[in-house]
C-alpha positions as CSV (number, residue, x, y, z in Angstrom):
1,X,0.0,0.0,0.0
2,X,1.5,3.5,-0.7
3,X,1.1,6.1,2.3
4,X,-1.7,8.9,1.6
5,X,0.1,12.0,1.6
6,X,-0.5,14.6,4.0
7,X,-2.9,17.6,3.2
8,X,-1.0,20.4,2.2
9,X,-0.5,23.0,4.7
10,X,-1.9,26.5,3.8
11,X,1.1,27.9,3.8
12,X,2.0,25.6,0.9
13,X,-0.9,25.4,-0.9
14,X,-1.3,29.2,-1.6
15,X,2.9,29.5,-2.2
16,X,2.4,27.0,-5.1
17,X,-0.6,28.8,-6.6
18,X,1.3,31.7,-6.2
19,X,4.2,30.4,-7.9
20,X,2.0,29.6,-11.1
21,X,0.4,33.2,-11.0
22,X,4.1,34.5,-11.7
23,X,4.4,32.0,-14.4
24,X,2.7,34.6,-16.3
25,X,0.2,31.6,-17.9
26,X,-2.9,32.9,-16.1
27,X,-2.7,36.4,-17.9
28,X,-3.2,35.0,-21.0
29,X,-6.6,34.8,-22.7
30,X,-6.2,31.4,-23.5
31,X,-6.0,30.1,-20.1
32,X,-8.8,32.1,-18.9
33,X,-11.3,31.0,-21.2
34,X,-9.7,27.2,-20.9
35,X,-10.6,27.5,-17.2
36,X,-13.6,28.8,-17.2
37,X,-14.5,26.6,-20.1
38,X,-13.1,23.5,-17.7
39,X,-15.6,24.9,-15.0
40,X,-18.6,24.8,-17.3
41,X,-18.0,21.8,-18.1
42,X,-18.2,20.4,-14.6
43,X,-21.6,21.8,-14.3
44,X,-22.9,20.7,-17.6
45,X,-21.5,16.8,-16.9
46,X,-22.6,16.7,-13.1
47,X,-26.1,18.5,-12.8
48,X,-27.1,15.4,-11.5
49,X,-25.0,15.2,-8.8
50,X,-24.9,18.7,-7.4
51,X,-29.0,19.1,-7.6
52,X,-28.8,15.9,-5.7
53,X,-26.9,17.8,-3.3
54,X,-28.6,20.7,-3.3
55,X,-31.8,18.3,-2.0
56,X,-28.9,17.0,0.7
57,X,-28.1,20.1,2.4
58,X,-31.1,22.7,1.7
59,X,-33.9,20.6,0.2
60,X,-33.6,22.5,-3.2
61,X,-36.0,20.9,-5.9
62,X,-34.2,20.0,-9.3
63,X,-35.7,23.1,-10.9
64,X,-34.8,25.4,-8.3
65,X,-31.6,24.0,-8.3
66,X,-31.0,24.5,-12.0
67,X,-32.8,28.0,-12.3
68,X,-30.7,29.1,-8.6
69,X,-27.5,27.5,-8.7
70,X,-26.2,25.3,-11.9
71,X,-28.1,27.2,-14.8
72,X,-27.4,30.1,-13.0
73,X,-23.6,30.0,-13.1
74,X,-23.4,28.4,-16.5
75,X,-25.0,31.8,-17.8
76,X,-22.4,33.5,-16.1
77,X,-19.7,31.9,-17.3
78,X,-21.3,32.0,-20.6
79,X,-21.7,35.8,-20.5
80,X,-18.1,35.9,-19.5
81,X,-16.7,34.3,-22.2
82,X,-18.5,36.0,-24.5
83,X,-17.2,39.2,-23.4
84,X,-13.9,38.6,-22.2
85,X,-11.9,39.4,-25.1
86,X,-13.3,42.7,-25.4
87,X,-12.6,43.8,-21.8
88,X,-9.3,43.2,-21.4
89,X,-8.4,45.3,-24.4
90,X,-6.2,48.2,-23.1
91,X,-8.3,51.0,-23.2
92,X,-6.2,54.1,-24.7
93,X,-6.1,57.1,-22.6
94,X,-5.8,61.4,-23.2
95,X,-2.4,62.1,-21.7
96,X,-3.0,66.2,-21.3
97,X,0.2,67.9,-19.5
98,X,2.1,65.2,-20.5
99,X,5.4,65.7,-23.1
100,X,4.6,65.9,-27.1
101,X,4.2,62.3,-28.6
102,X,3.5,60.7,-25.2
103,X,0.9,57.9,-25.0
104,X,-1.3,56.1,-22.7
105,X,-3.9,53.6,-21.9
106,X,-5.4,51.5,-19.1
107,X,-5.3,48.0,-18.6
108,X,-6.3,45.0,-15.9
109,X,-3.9,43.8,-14.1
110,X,-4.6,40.2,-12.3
111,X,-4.0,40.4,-8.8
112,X,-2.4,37.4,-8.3
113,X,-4.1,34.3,-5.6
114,X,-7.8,34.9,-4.5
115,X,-9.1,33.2,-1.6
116,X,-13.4,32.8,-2.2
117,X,-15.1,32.1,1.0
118,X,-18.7,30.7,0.4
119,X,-22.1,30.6,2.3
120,X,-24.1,27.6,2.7
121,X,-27.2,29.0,1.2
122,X,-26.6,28.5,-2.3
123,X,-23.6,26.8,-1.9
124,X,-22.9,26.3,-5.9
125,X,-23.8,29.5,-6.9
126,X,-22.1,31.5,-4.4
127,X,-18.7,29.7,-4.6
128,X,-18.5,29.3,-7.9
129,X,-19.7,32.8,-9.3
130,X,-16.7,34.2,-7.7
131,X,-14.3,31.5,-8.8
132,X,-15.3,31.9,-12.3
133,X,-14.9,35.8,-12.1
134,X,-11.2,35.2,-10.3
135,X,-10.1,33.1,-13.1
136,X,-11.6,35.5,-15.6
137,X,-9.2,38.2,-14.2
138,X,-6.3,36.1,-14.7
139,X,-5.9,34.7,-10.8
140,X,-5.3,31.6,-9.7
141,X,-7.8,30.9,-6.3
142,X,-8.0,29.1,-2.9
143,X,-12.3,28.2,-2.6
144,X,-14.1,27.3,0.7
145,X,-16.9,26.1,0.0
146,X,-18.9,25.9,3.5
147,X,-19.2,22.8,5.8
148,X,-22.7,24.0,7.3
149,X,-23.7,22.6,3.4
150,X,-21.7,19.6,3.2
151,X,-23.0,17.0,0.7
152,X,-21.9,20.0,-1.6
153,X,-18.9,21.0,-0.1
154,X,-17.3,17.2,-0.3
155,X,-18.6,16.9,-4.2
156,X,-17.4,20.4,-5.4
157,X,-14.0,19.5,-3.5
158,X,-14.0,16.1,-5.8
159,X,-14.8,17.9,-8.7
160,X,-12.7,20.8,-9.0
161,X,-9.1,19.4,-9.0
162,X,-10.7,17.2,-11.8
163,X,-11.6,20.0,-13.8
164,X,-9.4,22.7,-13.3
165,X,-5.8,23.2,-13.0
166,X,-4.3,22.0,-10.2
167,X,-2.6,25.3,-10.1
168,X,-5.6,27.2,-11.3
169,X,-7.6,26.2,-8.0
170,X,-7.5,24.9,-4.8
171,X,-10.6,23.5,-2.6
172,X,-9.7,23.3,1.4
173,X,-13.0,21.9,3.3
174,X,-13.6,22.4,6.4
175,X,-14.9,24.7,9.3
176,X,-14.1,27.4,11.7
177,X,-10.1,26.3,12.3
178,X,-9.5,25.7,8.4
179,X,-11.3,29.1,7.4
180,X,-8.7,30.7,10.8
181,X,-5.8,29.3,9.1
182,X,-6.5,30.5,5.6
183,X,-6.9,34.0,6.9
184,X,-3.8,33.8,8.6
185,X,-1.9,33.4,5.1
186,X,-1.0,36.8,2.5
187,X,-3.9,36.6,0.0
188,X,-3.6,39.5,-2.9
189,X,-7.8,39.7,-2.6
190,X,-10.3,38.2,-0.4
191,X,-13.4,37.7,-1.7
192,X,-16.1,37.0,1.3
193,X,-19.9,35.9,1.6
194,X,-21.6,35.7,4.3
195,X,-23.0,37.7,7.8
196,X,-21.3,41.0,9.1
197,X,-20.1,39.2,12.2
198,X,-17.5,37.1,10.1
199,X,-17.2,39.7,7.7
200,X,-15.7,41.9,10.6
201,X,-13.3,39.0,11.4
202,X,-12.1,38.8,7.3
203,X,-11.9,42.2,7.3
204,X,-9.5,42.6,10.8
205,X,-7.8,39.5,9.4
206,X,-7.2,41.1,5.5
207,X,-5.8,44.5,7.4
208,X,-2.5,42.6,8.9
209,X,-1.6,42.1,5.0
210,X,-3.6,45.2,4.0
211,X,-5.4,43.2,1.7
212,X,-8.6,43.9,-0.4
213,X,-11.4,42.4,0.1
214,X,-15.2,42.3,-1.1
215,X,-17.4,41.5,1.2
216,X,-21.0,40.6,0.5
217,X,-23.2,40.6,3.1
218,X,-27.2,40.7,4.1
219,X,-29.1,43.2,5.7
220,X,-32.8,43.3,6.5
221,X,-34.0,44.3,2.6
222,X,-37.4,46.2,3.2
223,X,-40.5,45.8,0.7
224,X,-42.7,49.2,0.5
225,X,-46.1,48.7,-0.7
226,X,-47.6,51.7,-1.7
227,X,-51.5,51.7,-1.8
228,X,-53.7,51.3,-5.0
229,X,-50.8,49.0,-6.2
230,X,-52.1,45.7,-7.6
231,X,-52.2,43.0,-4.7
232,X,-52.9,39.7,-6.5
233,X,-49.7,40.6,-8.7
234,X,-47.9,41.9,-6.0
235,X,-48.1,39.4,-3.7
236,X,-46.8,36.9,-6.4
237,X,-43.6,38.3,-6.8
238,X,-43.2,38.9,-3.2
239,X,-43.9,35.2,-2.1
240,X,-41.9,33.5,-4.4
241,X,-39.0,36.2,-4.3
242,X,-39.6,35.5,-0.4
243,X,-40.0,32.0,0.6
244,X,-37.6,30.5,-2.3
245,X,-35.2,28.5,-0.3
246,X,-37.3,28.6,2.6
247,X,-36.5,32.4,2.7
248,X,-32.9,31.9,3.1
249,X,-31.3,33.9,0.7
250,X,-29.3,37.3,1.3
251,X,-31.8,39.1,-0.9
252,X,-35.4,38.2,0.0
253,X,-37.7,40.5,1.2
254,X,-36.6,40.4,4.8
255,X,-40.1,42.7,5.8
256,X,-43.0,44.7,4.3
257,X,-43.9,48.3,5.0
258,X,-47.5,49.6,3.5
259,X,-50.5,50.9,5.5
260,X,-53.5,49.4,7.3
261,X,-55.9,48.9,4.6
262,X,-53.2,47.6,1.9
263,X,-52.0,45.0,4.7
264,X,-55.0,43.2,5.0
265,X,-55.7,42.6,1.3
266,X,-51.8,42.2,1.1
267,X,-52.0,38.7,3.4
268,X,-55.0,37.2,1.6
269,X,-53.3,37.2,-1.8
270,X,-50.5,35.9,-0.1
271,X,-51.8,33.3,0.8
272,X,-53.5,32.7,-1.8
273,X,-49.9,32.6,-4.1
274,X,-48.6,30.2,-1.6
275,X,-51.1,27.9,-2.1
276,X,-50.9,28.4,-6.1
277,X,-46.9,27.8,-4.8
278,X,-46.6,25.2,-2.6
279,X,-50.3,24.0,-2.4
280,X,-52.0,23.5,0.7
281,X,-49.8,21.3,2.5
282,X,-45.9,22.9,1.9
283,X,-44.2,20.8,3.6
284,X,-45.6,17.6,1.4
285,X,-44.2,20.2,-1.7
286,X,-41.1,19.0,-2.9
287,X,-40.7,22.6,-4.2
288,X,-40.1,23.8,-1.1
289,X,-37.0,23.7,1.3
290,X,-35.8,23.1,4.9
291,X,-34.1,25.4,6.7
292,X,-30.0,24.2,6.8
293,X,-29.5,23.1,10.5
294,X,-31.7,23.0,13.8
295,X,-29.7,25.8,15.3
296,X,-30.9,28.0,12.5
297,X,-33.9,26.6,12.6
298,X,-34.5,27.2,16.3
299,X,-33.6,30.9,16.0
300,X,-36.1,31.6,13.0
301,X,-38.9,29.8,15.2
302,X,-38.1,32.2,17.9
303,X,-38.8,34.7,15.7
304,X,-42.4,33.8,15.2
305,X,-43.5,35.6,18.5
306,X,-42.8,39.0,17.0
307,X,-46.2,39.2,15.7
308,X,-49.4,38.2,15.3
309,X,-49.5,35.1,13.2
310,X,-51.7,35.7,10.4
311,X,-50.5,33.0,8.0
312,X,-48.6,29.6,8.1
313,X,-46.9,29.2,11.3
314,X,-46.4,25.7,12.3
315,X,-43.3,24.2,12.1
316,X,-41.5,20.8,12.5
317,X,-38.1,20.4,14.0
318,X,-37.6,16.7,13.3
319,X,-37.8,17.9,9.5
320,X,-36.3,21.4,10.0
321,X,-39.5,22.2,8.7
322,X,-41.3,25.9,8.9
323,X,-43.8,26.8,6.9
324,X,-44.2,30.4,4.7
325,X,-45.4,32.6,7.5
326,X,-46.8,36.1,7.6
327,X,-46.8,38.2,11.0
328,X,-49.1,41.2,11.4
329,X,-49.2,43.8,14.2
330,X,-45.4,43.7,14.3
331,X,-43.8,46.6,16.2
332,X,-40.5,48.2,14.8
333,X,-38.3,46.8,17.5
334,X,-39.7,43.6,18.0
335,X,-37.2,40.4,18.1
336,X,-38.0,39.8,14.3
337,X,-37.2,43.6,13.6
338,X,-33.8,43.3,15.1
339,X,-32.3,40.8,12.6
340,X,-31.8,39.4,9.4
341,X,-34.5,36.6,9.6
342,X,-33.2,34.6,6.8
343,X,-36.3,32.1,6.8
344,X,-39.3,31.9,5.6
345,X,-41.3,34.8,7.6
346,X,-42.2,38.1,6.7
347,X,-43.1,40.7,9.0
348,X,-45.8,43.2,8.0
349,X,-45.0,46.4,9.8
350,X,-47.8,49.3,9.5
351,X,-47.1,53.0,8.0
352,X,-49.3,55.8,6.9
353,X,-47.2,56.3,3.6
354,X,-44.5,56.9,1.7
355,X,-43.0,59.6,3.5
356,X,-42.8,57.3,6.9
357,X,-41.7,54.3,5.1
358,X,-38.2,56.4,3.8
359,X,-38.1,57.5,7.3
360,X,-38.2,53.9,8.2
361,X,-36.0,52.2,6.4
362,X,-33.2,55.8,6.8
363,X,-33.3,54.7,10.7
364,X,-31.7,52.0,10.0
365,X,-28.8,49.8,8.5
366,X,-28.4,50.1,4.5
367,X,-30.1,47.3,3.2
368,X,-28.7,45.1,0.6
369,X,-31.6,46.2,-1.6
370,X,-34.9,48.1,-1.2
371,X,-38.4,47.0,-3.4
372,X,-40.8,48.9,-4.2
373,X,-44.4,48.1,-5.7
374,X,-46.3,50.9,-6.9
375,X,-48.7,52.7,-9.9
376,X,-47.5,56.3,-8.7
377,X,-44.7,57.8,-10.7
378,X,-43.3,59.8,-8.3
379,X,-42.6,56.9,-5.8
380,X,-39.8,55.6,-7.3
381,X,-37.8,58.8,-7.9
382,X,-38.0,59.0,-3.9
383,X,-36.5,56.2,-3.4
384,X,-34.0,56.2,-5.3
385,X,-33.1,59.5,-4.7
386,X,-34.0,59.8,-0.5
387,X,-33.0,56.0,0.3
388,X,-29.3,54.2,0.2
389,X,-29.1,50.5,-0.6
390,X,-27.1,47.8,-2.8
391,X,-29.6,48.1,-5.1
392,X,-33.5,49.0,-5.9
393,X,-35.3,47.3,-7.9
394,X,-39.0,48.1,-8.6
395,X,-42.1,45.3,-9.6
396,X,-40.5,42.2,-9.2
397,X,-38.1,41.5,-5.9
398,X,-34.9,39.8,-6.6
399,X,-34.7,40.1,-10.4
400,X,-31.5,42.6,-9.9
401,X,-29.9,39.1,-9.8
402,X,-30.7,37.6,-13.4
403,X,-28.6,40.3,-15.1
404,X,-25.2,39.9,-15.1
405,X,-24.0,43.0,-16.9
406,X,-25.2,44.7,-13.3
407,X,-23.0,44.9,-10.5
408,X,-24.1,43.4,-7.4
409,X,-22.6,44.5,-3.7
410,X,-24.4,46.1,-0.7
411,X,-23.3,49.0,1.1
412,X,-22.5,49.8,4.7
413,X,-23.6,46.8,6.9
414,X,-24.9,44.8,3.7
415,X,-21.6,45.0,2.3
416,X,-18.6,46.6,0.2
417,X,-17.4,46.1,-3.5
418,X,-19.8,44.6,-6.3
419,X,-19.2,41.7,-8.8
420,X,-20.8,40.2,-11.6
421,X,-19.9,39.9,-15.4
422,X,-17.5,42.9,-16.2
423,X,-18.1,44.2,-12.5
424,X,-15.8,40.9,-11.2
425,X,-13.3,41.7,-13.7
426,X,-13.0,44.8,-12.1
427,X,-13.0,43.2,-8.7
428,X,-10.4,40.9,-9.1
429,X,-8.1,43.4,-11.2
430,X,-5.9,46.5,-11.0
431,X,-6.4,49.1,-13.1
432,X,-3.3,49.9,-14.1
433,X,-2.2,52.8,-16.3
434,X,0.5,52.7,-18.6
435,X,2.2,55.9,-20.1
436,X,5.1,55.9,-22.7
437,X,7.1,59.0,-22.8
438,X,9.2,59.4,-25.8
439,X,12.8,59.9,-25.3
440,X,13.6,62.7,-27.4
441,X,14.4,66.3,-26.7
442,X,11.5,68.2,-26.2
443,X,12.8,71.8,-26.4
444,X,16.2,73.7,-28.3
445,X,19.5,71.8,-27.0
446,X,22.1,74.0,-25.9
């Protein structure tokens, strides 16, 4: 029998990626697209496998599996290669003040290893979105996928160094100690997902190498419903945009602001979309998920005292099961108010209007995003122009995510830097300028 070898220390690991970065190879367009190529072929050949997964850790249905996490990242990587080529020509530059005949232009620079640090949530997507834009920039990458997920953290650890280059990317599994050690090591980028509390620890730990890092992050997303907007349509969006993946995704409608009257006819087309949904029994719906572990699950159900239960409710620990929920008569600094819920309950909390609904959401931390649903035209100038947030998006909650030629970051608590398409080549790049002064004499000679 031959001895297994031991794991390769961190240390090691990211000293051997880094020695391939300064190859040179990964600059060049052929390796990117080769990589990323690689990568979508893993997704195409294993679909399969990681939906199967998906079901493992989170419950995910095949569809939502493919629309949320495999399909998902394919069309990224799809849209990347598409457009690589174009972006990383040098962009010429004006070069005012400068001597006669000098000439300039800008180009992306990789910046060497990129560690990715996952969430369990949607444990493909989230992992390998990043990876792909990494590669895309010319990097070579250290991915964590999360262990709180991990039926897909030990297949995406198999698959990888199948895939891709060995000194393209490297998978280290584990927890809290593997994730301490990582961060312990020089990275030229840290690329994080996740809460605020372990972003603050990336961030601390990126500061003793003064390292970059993009951190993307959650944040109670609010959902303003302005009066005389169209409830049966309304209430669609919001309940699928809300209790996909058992409402445990960064950003879902975290809680609902409209007035009286609009609340009550609010809940009863709600319900009436999750029953279209998830019929009248959801937790017989394959369609719909379990929360990830039972200490999530027993904060979210401590959560359901916030408020007046007006729809769903029960719950079933054995199955990690909790059904869509709606709380009414919710005051602003209830338990429910005071945290990301990441589950499947939305709080209804009563204002007159508009006007106390900006005020609202102002008092408190920048959302991720803010949505809005209404038929008034002079709603949605207000908030984008009185309201800060990742992003706004208007009609249809969660769709900021289906484009990738949009960047995609918080701000403040729900996070800093963006990504996506072009937007992750700039994240994983330095824009470097490069100006050629001619050596001539520029004036009489002696």
């Amino acid at each position: 029998m031959h001895p297994v070898p031991a794991p390769e220390q961190p240390g090691e690991l990211i000293a051997r990626l880094r020695a391939a970065s300064r190859t040179g190879r990964p600059r060049s367009l052929e390796w990117r697209t080769e990589q990323l190529t690689r990568l979508r072929s893993l997704l195409q050949e294993h679909t399969d496998a990681l939906a199967e997964a998906l079901f493992a850790d989170l419950h995910k249905s095949r569809s939502e599996a493919h629309a949320a996490e495999i399909g998902f990242t394919v069309r990224e990587i799809d849209h990347l290669l598409e457009n690589l080529e174009e972006w990383l020509r040098p962009q010429p530059a004006a070069v005012p003040g400068c001597p006669a005949g000098s000439t300039a232009y800008v180009q992306y620079d990789p910046l060497g290893v990129v560690l990715v640090i996952a969430p369990w949530n949607y444990p493909v997507q989230l992992l390998l979105v990043p990876v792909a834009g990494a590669l895309a920039a010319g990097n070579t990458v250290v991915a964590k996928p999360s262990e709180v997920a991990p039926a897909c953290s030990a297949l995406l650890a198999r698959l990888i160094p199948q895939y891709l280059s060995r000194d393209a990317v490297a998978v280290v599994e584990g927890g809290v100690a593997e994730t301490t050690a990582l961060l312990a090591q020089r990275f030229d980028h840290i690329f994080y997902t996740g809460n605020g509390t372990v972003g603050r620890i990336v961030m601390r730990a990126a500061a003793e190498h003064l390292t970059p890092v993009t951190l993307e992050l959650g944040g109670k997303s609010p959902v303003f419903v302005d009066r005389g907007t169209n409830l049966a349509d309304t209430a669609t969006r919001l309940a699928r945009a809300k209790f996909a993946n058992a409402g445990q995704t960064c950003v879902a409608p975290d809680y609902v602001l409209t007035d009286p009257d609009t609340a009550r006819g609010l809940v009863a087309e709600i319900a009436r979309s999750v029953r279209r949904m998830f019929g009248s029994e959801p937790e017989l719906a394959r369609g719909y998920g379990r929360i990830v572990n039972l200490h999530h699950f027993d904060r979210v159900v401590r959560l359901l005292g916030s408020g007046r239960i007006v729809l769903g409710g029960r719950h079933d620990r054995e199955n990690r099961y909790i059904a869509p929920t709606v709380l009414a008569d919710v005051a602003a600094e209830s338990p429910v108010m005071r945290e990301e819920i990441f589950g499947p309950v939305l709080p209804i909390v009563e204002v007159p209007g508009v006007d106390q609904a900006i005020s609202f959401i102002n008092d408190r931390d920048k959302p991720l995003a803010v949505y809005g649903f209404t038929a008034r035209e002079e709603v949605p100038r207000r908030l984008a122009e009185e309201t800060t947030s990742g992003g706004l998006v208007l009609g249809m909650p969660m769709a900021q995510v289906l484009d990738p030629g949009l960047p995609f970051g918080g701000v403040g608590e729900s996070g800093t830097g963006s990504y996506r398409g072009a937007h992750s080549l700039a994240a994983f790049s330095h824009l470097k300028p490069v100006l050629d002064v001619p050596m001539r004499p520029t004036g009489p000679v002696g």
